[in-house]
Wavefront OBJ file of the C-alpha trace (Angstrom):
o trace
v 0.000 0.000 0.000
v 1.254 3.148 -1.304
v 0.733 7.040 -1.226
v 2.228 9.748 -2.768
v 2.293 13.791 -2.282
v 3.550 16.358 -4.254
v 4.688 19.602 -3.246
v 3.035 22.771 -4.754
v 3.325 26.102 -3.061
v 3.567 27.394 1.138
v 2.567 23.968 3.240
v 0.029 22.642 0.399
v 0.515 19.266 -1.118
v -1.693 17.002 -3.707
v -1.549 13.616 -2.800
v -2.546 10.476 -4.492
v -3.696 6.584 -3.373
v -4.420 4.027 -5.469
v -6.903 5.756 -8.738
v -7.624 8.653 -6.391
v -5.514 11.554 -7.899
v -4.903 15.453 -6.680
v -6.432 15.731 -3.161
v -4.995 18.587 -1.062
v -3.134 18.240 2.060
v -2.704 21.745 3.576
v -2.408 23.534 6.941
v -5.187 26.652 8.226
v -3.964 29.629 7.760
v -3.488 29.953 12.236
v -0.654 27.191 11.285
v 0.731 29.253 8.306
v -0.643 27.242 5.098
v -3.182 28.646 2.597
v -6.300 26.394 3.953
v -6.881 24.249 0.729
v -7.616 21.530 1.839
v -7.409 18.946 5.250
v -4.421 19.316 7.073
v -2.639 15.929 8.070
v -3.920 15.654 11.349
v -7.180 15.680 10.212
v -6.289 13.066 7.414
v -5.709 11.225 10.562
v -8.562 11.504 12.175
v -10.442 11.018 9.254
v -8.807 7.565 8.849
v -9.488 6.578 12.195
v -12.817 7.098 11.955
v -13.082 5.599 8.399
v -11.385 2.460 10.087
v -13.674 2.392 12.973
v -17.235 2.734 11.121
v -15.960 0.282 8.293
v -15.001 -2.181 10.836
v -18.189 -1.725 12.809
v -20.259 -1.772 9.260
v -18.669 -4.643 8.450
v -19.562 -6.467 11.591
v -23.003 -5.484 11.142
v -23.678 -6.594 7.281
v -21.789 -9.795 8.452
v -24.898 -10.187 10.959
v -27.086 -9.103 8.162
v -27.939 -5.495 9.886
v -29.132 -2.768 7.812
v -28.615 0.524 9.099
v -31.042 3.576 8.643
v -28.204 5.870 9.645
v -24.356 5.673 11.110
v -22.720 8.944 11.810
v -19.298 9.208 12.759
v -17.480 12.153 15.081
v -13.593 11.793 15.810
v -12.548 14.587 17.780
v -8.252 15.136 18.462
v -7.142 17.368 20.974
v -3.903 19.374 20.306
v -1.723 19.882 23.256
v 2.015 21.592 23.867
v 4.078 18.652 25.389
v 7.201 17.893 26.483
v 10.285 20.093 27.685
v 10.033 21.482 24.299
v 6.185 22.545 24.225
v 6.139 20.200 20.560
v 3.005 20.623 19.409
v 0.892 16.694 19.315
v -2.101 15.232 18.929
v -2.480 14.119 22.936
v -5.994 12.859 22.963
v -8.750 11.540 20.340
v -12.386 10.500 21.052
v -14.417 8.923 18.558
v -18.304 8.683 19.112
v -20.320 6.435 16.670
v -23.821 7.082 16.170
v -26.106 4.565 14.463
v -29.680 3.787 13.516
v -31.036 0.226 13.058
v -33.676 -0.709 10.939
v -36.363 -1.739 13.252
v -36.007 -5.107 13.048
v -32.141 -5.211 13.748
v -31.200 -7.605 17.150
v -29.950 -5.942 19.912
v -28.229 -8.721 20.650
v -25.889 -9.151 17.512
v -25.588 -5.617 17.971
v -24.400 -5.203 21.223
v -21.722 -8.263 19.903
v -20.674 -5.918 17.133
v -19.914 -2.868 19.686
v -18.252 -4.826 21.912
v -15.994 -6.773 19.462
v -15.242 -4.560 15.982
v -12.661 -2.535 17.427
v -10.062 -4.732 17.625
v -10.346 -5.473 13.744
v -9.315 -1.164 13.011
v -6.004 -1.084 11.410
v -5.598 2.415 12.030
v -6.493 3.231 15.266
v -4.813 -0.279 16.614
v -1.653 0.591 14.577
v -1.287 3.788 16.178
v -2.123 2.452 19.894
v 0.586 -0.314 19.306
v 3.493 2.121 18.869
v 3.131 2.221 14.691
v 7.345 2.256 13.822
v 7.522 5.133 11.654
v 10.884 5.034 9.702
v 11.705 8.364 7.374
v 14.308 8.453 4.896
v 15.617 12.094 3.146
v 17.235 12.081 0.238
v 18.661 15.010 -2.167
v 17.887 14.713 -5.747
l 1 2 3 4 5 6 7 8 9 10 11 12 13 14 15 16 17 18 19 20 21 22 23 24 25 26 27 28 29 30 31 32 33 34 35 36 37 38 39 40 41 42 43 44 45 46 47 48 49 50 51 52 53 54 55 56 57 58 59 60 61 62 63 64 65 66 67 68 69 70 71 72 73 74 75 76 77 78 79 80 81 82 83 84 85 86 87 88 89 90 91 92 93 94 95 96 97 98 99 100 101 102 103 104 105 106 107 108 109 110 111 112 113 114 115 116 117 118 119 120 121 122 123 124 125 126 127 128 129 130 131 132 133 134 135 136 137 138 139
């Protein structure tokens, strides 16, 4: 699994994954970028969230569960840490909100909360320590 982002102007990048071409990365202009598109942070968010309601979805049409409605609400708090005061995402809460058809079990639901987390990539990737390893090279 690949991406890849190009640099354009100030903090703005277009980045590409798999047949999905020219999406912006950018920062707000508070964090000095020219607010065209999500930042990274929220690219992260967004993908834990995307992780977490697939997973959860997935555990439900396994079950055979239709769902009126599922909306999903990842919020990251930034905090100043360290002797340094580096700025890090120190805290995320994600809240899933769903509505069964009416003739969904409670029961098969209630087995889907309790067991699609540990199936989310993402957001078990980044609570295991995810090894990030960065390589710079001139061209």
């Amino acid at each position: 699994m690949k991406v890849s982002l190009n640099y354009t102007e100030n903090l703005h990048f277009k980045a590409s994954a798999r047949q999905f071409k020219d999406f912006s990365v950018d920062e707000p202009t508070s964090f000095h970028g020219t607010d065209l598109g999500p930042s990274s942070v929220e690219y992260l968010l967004i993908g834990i969230g995307g992780c977490l309601g697939t997973t959860f979805i997935y555990c439900l049409q396994k079950k055979n569960i239709k769902m009126k409605s599922v909306e999903i609400v990842v919020d990251g708090k930034l905090s100043h840490v360290g002797p340094k005061m580096l700025l890090r995402l120190t805290k995320v809460n994600a809240e899933i909100k769903f509505k069964p058809e009416e003739n969904a079990s409670s029961e098969e639901i209630n087995l889907c909360i309790n067991k699609f987390r540990e199936y989310c990539i993402v957001s078990n990737s980044i609570a295991d320590g995810l090894p990030i390893n960065v390589n710079c090279n001139k061209i």
